[in-house]
N, C-alpha and C positions, 0 to 999 in steps of 0.2 A: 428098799426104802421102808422105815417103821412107820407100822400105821397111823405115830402122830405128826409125818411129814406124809402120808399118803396124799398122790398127786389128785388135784382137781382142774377145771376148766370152765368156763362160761366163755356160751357162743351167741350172740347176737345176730337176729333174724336180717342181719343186712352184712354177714358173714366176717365180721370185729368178733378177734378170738382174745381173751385174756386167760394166764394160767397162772396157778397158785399152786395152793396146799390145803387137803382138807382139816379142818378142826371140830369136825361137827360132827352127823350121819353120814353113810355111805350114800351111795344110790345118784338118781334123776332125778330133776326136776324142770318143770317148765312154769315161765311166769313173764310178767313183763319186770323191767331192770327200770328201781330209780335210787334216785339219789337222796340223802336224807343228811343236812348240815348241823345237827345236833352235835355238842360235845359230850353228853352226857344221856343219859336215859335209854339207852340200848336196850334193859329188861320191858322197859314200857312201849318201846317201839315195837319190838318182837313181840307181845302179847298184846297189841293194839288190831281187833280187829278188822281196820280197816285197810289194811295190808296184805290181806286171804288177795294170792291169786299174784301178789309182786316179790321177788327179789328184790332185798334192800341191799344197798351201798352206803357203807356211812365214807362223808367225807373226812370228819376227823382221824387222824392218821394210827391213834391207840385208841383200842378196844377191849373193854374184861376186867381191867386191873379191880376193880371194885367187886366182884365177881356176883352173883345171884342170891338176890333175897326170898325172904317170904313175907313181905309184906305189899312191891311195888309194883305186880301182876296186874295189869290192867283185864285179864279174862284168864280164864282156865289152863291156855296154854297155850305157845306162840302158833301165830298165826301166817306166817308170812312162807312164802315159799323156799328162800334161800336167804344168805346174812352174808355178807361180804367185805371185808377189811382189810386195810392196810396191813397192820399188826397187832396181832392176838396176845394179850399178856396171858399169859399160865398162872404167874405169880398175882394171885388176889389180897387183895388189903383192904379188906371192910368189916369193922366186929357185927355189923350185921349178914355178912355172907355161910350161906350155907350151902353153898356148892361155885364149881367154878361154869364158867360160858359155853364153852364147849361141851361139858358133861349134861347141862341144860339143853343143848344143843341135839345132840343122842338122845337124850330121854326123850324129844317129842319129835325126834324122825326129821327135825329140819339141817338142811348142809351148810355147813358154814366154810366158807375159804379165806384164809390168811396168804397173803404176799401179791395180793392184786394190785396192780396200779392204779388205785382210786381215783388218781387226780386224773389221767387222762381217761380212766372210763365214763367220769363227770364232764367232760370237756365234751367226751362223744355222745354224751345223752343231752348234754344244754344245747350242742349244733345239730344234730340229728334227731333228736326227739328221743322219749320214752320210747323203749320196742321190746318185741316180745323174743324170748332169750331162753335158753338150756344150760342149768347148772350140773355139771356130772361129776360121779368121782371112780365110776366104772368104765364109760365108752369117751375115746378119746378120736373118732374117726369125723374130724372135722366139718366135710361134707356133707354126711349123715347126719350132724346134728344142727347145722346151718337149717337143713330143712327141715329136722323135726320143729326146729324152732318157728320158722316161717307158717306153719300148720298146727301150732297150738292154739289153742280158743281165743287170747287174750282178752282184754276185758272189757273191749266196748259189745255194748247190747247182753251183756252175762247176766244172770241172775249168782251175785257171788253171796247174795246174802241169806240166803236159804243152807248154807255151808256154815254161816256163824250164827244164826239168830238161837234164843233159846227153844229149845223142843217141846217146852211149856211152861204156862205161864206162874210167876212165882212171886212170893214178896220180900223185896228187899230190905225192908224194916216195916214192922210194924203199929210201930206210934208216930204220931203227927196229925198236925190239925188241917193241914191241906193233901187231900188225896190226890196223888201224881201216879196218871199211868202214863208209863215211857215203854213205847213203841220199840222193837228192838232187833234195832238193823246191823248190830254189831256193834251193842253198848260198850264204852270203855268205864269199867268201876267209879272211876274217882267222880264221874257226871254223876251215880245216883248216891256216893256219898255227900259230894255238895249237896243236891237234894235233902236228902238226909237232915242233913248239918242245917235244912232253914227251915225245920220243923212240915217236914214233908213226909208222907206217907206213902210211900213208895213200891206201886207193883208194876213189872215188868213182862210183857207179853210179848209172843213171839210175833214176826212179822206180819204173817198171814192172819192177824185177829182182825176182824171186820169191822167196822165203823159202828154197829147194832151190839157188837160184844162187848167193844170198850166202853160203851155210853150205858150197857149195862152195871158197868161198876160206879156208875155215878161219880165221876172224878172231876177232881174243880179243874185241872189244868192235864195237858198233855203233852209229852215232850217225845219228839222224833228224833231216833239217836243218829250217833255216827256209823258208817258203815263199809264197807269193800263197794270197788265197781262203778259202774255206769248205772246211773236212776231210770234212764229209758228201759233199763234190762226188768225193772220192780215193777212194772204199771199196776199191780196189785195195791201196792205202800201207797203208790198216786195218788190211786181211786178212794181209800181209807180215807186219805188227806184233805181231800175234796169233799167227802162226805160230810167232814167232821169242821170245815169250815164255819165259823158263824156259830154254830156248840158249846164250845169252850174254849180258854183262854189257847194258843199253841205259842210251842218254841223250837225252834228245829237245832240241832249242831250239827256240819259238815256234811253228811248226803242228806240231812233231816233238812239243809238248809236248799239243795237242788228238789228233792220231794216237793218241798211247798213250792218253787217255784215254778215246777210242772204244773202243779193241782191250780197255779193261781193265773196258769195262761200261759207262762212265760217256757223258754227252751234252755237245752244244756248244751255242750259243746267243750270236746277233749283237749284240755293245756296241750302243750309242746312239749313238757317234761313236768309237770304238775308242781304241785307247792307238798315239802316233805320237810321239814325241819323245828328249830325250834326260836327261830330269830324272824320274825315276817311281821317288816310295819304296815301296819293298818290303821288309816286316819278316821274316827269317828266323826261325818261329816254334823252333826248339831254341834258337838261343843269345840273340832278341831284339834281335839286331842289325840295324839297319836299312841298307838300302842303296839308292842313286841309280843308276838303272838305265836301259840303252835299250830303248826299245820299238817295235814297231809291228807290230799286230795289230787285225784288226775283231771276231774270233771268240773265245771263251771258255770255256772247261771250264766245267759247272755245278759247284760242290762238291756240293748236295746228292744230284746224281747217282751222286756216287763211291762202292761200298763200302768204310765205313769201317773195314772187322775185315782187311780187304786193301791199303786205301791212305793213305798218311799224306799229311794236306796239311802242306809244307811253308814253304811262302812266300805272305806272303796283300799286296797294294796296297792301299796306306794312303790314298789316293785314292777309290778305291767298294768296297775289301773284296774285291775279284775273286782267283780265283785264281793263280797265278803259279809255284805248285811242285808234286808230288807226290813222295812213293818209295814202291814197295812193298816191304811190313813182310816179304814171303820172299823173295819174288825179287832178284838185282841189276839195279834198274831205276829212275830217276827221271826228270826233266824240269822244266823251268823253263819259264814262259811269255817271259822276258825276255831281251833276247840280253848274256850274259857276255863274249862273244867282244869288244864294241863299247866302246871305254871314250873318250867324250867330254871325258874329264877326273879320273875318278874310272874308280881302278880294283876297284871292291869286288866283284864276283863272279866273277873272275878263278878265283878258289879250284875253282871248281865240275869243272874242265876238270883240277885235280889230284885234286878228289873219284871224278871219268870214271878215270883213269888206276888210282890206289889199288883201286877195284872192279875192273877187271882185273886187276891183281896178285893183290889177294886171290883171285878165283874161280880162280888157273891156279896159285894156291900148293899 
């Protein structure tokens, strides 16, 4: 067999074997297995940090053709544990491409497999849940990997964000009239270019920066990023969050949005197969507006955990009713489960990022 049909496998810790072909790196890995309904943006999903720790499945059935840029990187380098598809185009056709998928794939050590049967492995993750899984392209002794699988970390109670956060703190631009530091639990770029882009002055700390460090940079607003993981696994980020309540204006995106909802009383609690894609209605409950949103999270606010005389739910998924938004009714502070910053085609919560800005004005008026 040529190494560009070298065989691979993914074994599911409830012993569901699929087998393929590699197109990627060699080797092992272990992760939990979802599914992600995007047609488009593979680069951005693979270097989305909040994917450290899962094997992706895309449902769309071609994958690559467009092949890899240098401008759509959402972090330094893909994040995710394995990449799994239907079928892998070779053949790229984008005058922005400078390399193909698979070659990207090798360069940062992750596995990618071609000829998997995505739709019934999506079938087995919507009836059986997200589970934790072994992608190989060396051991092929079934049994063996059934249980390495059963006995990997997965990712409830993890600290995965100590694996993505910056190693120190930096600045993202340096001009603008509002000082924004963004907490950083696994930021995706294009969050601190919008910043950016509304006259925002943008510095970036790593998770572990204390509630006294960040209030030493005197900043009007604070933004808690996206992230990998279980929030219960960070009670550090919590404690920060709670700190810094009532301080200054906050806005959370996707684990920033479970963070505040620990700090603010409330509990979290792991989907069935999580929210991963790039099409998830979400009704704005003030104006009724509905909006097509990206997603990708395993973990969940309870509502009925929230006090309701202190927090307004804001946005509720029209999918299973989960939550998606909060503000509190005194403080300047909301969060959204779904990332605004990502617009696959639809730009409808854009808005929320001049809602961020507006609340800092107001509170320094």
């Amino acid at each position: 067999m040529s190494k560009e049909k070298q065989k691979g496998i993914l074994v599911l810790e409830d012993g569901a074997i699929f087998e393929g072909t590699s197109f990627g790196a060699s080797g092992e890995r272990a992760g939990e297995v979802v599914f992600n309904t995007s047609m488009t943006g593979y680069q951005e999903i693979l270097t989305d940090p909040s994917y450290k720790g899962q094997i992706i499945t895309m449902t769309y059935p071609l994958i690559g053709n467009y092949g890899i840029n240098e401008a759509d990187s959402e972090s330094l380098k893909p994040c995710a544990e394995g990449f799994i598809v239907k079928e892998y185009s070779r053949i790229v056709s984008n005058w922005r491409a400078k390399k193909n998928l698979g070659d990207f794939l090798k360069e940062h050590d992750v596995i990618g497999l071609e000829g998997i049967d995505t739709r019934a492995l999506t079938k087995h993750i919507r009836i059986a849940g997200a589970m934790k899984a072994i992608i190989s392209t060396e051991n092929f002794e079934r049994k063996h990997l059934t249980e390495k699988a059963r006995s990997s970390p997965g990712l409830a109670g993890r600290d995965l964000i100590k694996e993505v956060t910056s190693p120190k703190t930096y600045n993202w631009n340096k001009n603008g009239t509002h000082r924004v530091v963004v907490i950083d639990c696994g930021v995706k770029y294009n969050i601190l270019r919008e910043l950016a882009a509304r006259d925002c002055r943008v510095k970036v700390v790593p998770a572990r920066t204390t509630a006294r460090e960040i209030l030493n940079f005197k900043p009007d607003g604070l933004l808690i990023s996206n992230g990998p993981g279980d929030p219960e696994g960070v009670p550090y980020v919590v404690e920060t969050a709670k700190q810094l309540l009532g301080k200054l204006p906050i806005f959370g995106i996707c684990l920033g949005n479970q963070i505040l909802g620990l700090s603010l009383g409330g509990k979290t609690y792991k989907l069935k197969f999580g929210h991963h894609g790039g099409n998830h209605p979400v009704r704005d409950l003030k104006t009724g507006k509905l909006a097509i949103t990206v997603q990708n999270h395993s973990f969940c606010v309870d509502i009925d955990s929230l006090n309701k005389n202190d927090i307004e739910i804001t946005h509720i998924n029209l999918n299973d009713q989960t939550l998606e938004g909060i503000r509190h009714r005194k403080l300047p502070v909301f969060s959204v489960q779904f990332h605004p910053e990502a617009s696959p085609g639809p730009h409808d919560t854009n808005y929320l990022f001049d809602n961020f800005v507006k609340m800092i004005q107001d509170n320094n008026a």
